[in-house]
C-alpha positions as CSV (number, residue, x, y, z in Angstrom):
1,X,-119.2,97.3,122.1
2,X,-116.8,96.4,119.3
3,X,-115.4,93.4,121.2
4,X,-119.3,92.1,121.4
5,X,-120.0,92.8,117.6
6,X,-116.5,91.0,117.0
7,X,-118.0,88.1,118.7
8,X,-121.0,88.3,117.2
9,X,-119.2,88.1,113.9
10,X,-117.1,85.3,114.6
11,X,-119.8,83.8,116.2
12,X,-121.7,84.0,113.1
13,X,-118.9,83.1,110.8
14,X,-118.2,79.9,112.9
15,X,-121.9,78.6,112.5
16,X,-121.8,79.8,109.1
17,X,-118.6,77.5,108.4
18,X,-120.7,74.5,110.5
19,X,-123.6,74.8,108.3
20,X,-120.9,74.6,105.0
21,X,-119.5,71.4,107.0
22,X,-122.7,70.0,107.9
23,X,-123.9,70.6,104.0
24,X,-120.8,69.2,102.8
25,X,-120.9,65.9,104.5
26,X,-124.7,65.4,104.3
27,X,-125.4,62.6,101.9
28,X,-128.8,64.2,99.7
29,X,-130.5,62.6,96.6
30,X,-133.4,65.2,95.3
31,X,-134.4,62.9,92.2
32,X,-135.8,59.8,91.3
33,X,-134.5,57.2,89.8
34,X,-130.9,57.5,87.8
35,X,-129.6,61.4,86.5
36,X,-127.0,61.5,83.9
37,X,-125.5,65.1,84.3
38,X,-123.6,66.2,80.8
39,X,-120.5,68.7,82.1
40,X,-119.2,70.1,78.6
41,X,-115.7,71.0,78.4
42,X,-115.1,74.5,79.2
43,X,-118.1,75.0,81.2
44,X,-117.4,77.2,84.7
45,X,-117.6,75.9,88.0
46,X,-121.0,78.4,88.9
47,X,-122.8,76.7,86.0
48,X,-122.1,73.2,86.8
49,X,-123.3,73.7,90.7
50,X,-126.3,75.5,88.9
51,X,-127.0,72.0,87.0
52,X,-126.1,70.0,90.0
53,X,-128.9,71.7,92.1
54,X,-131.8,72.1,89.4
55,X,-131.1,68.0,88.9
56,X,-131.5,67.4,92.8
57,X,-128.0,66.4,93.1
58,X,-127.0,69.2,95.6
59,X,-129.2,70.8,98.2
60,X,-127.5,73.9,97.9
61,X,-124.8,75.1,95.2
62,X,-122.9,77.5,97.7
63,X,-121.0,74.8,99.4
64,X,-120.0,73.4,96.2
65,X,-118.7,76.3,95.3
66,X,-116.7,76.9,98.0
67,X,-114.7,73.5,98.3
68,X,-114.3,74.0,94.8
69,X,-113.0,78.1,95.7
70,X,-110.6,75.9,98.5
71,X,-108.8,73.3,96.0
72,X,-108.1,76.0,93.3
73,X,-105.9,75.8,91.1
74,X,-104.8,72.2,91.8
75,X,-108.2,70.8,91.2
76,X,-110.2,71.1,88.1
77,X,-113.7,69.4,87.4
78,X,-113.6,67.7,84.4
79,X,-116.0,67.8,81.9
80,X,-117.6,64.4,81.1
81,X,-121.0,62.1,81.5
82,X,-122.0,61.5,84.6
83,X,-124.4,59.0,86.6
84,X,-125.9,59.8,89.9
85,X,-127.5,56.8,91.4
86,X,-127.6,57.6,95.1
87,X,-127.5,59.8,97.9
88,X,-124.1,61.4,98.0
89,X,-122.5,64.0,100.4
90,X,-121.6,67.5,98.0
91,X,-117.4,66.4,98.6
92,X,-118.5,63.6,97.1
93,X,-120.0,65.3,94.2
94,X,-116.9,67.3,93.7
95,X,-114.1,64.4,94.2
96,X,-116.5,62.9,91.5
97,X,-115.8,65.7,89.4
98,X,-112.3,66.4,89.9
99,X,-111.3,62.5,89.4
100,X,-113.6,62.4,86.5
101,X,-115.5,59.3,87.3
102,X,-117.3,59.9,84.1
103,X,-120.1,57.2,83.1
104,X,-119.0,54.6,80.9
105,X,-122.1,52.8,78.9
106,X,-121.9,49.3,78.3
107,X,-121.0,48.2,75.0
108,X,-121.9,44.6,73.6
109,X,-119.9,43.1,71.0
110,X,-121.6,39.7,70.3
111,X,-119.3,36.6,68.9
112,X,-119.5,36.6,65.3
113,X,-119.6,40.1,64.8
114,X,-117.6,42.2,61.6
115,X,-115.8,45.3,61.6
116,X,-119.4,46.4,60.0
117,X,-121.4,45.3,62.7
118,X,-119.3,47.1,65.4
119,X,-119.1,50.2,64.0
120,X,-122.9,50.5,63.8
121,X,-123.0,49.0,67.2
122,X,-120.6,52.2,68.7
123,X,-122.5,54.2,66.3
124,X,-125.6,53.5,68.4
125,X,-124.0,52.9,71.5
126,X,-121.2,55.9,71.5
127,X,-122.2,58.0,68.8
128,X,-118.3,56.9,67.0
129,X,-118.4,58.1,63.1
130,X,-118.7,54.7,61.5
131,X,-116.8,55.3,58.7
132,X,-114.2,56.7,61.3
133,X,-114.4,53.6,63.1
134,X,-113.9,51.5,59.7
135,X,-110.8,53.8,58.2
136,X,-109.3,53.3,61.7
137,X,-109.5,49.3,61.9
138,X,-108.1,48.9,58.1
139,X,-104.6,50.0,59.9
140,X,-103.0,46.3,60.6
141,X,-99.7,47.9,62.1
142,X,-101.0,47.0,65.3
143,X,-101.2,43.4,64.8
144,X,-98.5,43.0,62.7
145,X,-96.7,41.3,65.2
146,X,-99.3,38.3,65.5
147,X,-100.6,38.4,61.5
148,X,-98.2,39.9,58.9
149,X,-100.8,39.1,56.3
150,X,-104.1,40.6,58.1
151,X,-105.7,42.5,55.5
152,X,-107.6,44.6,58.1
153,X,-108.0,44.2,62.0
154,X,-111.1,41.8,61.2
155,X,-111.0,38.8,63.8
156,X,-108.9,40.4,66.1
157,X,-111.7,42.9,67.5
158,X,-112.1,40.4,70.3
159,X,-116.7,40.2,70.9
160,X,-116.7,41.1,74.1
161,X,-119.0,43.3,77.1
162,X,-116.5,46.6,77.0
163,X,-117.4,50.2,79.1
164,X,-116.6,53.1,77.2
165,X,-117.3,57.0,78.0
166,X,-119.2,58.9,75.6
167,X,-116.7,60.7,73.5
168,X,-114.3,58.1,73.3
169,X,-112.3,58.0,70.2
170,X,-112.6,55.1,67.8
171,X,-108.7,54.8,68.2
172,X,-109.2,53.9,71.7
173,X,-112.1,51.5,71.4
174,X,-109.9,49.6,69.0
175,X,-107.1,49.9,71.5
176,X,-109.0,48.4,73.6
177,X,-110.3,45.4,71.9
178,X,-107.3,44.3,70.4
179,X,-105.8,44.9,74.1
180,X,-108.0,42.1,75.2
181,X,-108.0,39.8,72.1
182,X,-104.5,40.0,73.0
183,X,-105.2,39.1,76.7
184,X,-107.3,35.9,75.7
185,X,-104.2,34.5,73.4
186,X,-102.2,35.2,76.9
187,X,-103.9,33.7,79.4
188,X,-106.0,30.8,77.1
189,X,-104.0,30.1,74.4
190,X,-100.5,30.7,75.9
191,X,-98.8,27.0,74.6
192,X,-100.4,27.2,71.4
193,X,-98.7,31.0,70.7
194,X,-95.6,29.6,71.8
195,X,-95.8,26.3,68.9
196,X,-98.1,28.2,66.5
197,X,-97.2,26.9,62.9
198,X,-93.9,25.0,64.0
199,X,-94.5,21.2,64.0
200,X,-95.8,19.9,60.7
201,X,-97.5,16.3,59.9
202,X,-100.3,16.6,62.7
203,X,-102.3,13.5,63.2
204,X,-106.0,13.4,62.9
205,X,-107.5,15.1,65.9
206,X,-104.2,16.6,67.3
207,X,-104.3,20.7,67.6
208,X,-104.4,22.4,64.1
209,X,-101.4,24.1,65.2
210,X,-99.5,21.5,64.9
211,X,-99.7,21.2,61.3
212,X,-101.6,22.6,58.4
213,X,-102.2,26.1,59.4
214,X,-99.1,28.2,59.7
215,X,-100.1,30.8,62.0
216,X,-102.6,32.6,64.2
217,X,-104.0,34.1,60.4
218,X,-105.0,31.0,59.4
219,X,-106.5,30.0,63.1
220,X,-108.8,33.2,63.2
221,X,-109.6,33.0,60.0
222,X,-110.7,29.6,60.2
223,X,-112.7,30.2,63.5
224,X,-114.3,33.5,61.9
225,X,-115.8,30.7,59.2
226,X,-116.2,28.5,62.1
227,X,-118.6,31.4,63.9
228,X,-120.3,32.6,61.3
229,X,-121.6,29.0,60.3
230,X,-123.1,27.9,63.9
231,X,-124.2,29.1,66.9
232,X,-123.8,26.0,68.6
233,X,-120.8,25.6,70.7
234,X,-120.5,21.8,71.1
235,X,-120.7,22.2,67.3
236,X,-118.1,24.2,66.4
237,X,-115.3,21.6,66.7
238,X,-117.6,19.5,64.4
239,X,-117.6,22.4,61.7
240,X,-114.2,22.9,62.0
241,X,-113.2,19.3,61.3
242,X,-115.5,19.2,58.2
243,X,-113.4,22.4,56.8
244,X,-110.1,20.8,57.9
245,X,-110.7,17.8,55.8
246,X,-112.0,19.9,53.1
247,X,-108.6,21.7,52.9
248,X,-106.4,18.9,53.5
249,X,-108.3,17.2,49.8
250,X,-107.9,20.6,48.2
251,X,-112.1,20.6,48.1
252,X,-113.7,24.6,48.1
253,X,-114.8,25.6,51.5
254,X,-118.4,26.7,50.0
255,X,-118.7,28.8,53.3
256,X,-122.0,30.8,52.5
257,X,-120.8,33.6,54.8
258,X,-117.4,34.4,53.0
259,X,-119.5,35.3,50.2
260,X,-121.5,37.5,52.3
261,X,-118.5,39.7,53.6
262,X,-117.3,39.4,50.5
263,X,-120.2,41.7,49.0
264,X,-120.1,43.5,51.9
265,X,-116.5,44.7,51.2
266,X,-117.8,45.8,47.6
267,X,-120.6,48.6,49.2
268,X,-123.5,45.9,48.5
269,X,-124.7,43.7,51.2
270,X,-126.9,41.1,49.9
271,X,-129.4,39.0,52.2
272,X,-130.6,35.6,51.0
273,X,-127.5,34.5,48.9
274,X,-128.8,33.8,45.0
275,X,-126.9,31.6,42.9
276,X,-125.9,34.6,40.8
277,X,-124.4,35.6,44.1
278,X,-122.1,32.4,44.3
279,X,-120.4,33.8,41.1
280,X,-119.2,36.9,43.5
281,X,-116.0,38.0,41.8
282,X,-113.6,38.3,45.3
283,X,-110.9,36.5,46.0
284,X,-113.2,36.1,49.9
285,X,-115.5,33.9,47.6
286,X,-114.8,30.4,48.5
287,X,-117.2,29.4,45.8
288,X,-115.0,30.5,43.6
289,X,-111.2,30.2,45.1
290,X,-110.0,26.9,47.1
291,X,-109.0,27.5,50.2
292,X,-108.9,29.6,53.2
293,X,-110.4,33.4,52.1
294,X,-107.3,36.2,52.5
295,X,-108.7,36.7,55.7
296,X,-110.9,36.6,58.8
297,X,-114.4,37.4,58.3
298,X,-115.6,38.2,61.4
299,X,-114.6,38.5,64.8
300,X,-115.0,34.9,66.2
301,X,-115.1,34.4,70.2
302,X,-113.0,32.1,71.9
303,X,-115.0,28.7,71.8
304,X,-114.5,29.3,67.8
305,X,-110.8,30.1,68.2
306,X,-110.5,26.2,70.3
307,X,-112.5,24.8,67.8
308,X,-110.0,26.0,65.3
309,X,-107.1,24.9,66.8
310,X,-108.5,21.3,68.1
311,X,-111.2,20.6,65.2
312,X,-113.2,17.0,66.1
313,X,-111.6,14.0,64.2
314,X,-114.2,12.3,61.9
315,X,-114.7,11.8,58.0
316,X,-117.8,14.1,57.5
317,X,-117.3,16.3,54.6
318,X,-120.6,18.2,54.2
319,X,-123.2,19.6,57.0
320,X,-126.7,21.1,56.7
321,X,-129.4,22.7,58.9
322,X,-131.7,20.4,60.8
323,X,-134.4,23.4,61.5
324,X,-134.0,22.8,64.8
325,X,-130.9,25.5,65.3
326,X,-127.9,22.5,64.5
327,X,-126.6,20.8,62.3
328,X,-126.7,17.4,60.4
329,X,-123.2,16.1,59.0
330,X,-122.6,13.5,56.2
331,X,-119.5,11.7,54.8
332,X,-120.6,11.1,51.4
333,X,-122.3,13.3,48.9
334,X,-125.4,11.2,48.3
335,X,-126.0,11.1,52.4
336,X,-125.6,14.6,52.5
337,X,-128.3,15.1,49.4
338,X,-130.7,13.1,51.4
339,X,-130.4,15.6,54.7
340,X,-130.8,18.6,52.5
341,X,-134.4,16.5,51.1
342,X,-135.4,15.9,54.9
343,X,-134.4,19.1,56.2
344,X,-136.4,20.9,52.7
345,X,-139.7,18.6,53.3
346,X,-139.2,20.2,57.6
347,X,-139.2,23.7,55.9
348,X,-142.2,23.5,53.4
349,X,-143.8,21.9,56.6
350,X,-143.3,24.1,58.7
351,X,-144.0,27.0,56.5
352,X,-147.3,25.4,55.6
353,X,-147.8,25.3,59.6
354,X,-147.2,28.6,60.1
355,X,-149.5,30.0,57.2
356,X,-152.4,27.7,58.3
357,X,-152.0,29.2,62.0
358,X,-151.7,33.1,60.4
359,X,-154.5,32.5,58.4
360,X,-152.4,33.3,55.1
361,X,-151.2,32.3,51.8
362,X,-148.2,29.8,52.8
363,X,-144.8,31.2,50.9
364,X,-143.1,29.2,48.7
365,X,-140.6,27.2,50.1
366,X,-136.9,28.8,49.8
367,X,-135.0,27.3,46.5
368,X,-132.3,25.0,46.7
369,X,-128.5,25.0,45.0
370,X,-126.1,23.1,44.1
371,X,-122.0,23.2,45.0
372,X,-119.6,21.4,43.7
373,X,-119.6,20.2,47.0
374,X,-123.2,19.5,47.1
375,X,-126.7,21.0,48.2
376,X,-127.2,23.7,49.6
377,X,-130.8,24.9,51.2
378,X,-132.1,28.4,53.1
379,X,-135.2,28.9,54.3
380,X,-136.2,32.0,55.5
381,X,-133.8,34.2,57.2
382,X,-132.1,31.4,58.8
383,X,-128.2,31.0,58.3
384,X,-128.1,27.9,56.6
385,X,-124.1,28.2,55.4
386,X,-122.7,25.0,54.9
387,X,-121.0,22.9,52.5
């Protein structure tokens, strides 16, 4: 009689243990679509098969449990955000855990972005304490190295697609883009960091490494202007040439965006730039101060970066909008005065177009002002930043 109720246990025990197998290496998906499944720290391994099951990510918590009861103490399931997309068996729920595959969002830096931008971005994105992010990136040790002079980390954030988990420090987000600014200098840029600043007396056309700028400050500080000025690729070597030759006579920059960081770094962002705003006491204002500003400002991708180191040969001094998204360039003043009247007639035009189609009032065409280096005309919200 005992012998048959030993049996009878074991028996039982053995298809219990079969149906913990089975369970185990069953792929299940109760849910539809995507879950994200939030594991804080500390929680205990009964709560998170709890959460598992009422999301439809485990048939049944018990065998959970279990393998988790089995690899104690040398696994632990880490706390962390996690994505289930598909059916998966329960061990593969709990490797999951105990590796910590934890969801990383995508996080979109686009070209031309400043330290200002990306912090609201991670704000968004990662819920990273902007002003956090901000004290963090005014530490230059880290690039010290390839700028001595960097005011800040500003253009060395390299724009870029990075995944991050939720709860990731601002330390390590900057880690990480400096990490792969450093990666594009490697691998794109590797003769120029080798000749950076050394050979002097370049001939038009030739890298600006070769003469002229005296290090990779100067480059990404150039290509940040470079950035911020157009969106076009095939025109950013064209920009870059007009501010080479610009230097090179001693002429001011009159870069409309310098202006714009440099209120930002004084707590009050402007939007359409006033000519009371051209007066901008900051040594950024290259209205005011010839030359290159102290420092990049923004973090310029690497078609900018090329564009600053092999700007397009040509006399052009001066460049404005053509309201079609480019740009118009111009070697003498009086050329250039005539694209800013052609490109302020295609504005009131097109406003007048617009308001005719709307059925409103037409707005009053944008104003227009005068640089040393010549006109100057917005219209709208549109970056029109050129000399």
């Amino acid at each position: 009689m005992k012998k048959r109720l030993l049996l009878l246990l074991l028996g039982a025990a053995a298809l219990a243990l079969a149906c913990v197998v089975f369970d185990l290496l069953s792929p299940y998906r109760g849910y539809a679509g995507n879950v994200i499944l939030d594991i804080a720290p500390g929680s205990r391994a009964s709560q998170i098969s709890d959460s598992l099951a009422a999301r439809g990510v485990l048939r049944h918590r018990l065998p959970f449990l279990l393998r988790y009861l089995i690899g104690r103490p040398r696994h632990t399931l880490r706390a962390g955000e996690y994505m289930f997309d598909r059916p998966l068996r329960p061990i593969d729920v709990y490797r999951k855990l105990v590796l910590g595959e934890v969801y990383l969002h995508p996080v979109v830096i686009p070209e031309g972005s400043d330290r200002f931008d990306i912090a609201r971005i991670l704000n968004q994105r990662l819920g990273i304490d902007p002003e956090l992010f901000l004290r963090v990136t005014r530490q230059t040790m880290p690039i010290h190295d390839l700028d001595p002079k960097a005011p800040s980390l500003e253009g060395y954030l390299f724009p870029d697609t990075y995944r991050f988990p939720r709860g990731v420090s601002a330390a390590t987000v900057v880690t990480t883009m400096l990490a792969r600014f450093r990666h594009i200098v490697a691998t794109r840029f590797a003769d120029v960091g080798a000749t950076l600043g050394v050979a002097q007396g370049r001939p038009r056309g030739a890298p600006l490494h070769q003469g002229g700028l005296t290090g990779w400050h100067d480059v990404i500080t150039l290509a940040s202007l470079v950035e911020k000025e157009t969106p076009e690729s095939s025109e950013r070597p064209l920009v870059a040439g007009v501010f080479e030759r610009r230097l090179e006579l001693g002429m001011p920059l009159q870069c409309d965006p310098t202006v714009v960081y440099a209120a930002q770094l004084q707590d009050h962002p402007i939007g359409p730039i006033t000519q009371t705003d051209l007066q901008l006491n900051s040594p950024y204002n290259t209205y005011r101060h010839a030359g290159l500003p102290p420092g990049p400002i923004a973090n310029p991708g690497e078609a900018s970066i090329r564009a600053a180191l092999y700007p397009a040969s040509g006399d052009a001094l001066y460049f404005v909008a053509n309201n079609q998204g480019g740009h118009v360039f111009a070697r003498t003043l009086a050329e250039h005065q005539r694209n800013v009247s052609r490109y302020r007639r295609e504005v009131a035009a097109s406003h007048r177009q617009e308001a005719e189609t709307a059925g409103k009032t037409s707005k009053p065409a944008p104003g227009t002002k005068r640089g040393a280096a010549g006109a100057k005309n917005r219209a709208g919200n549109q970056k029109a930043n050129h000399p």
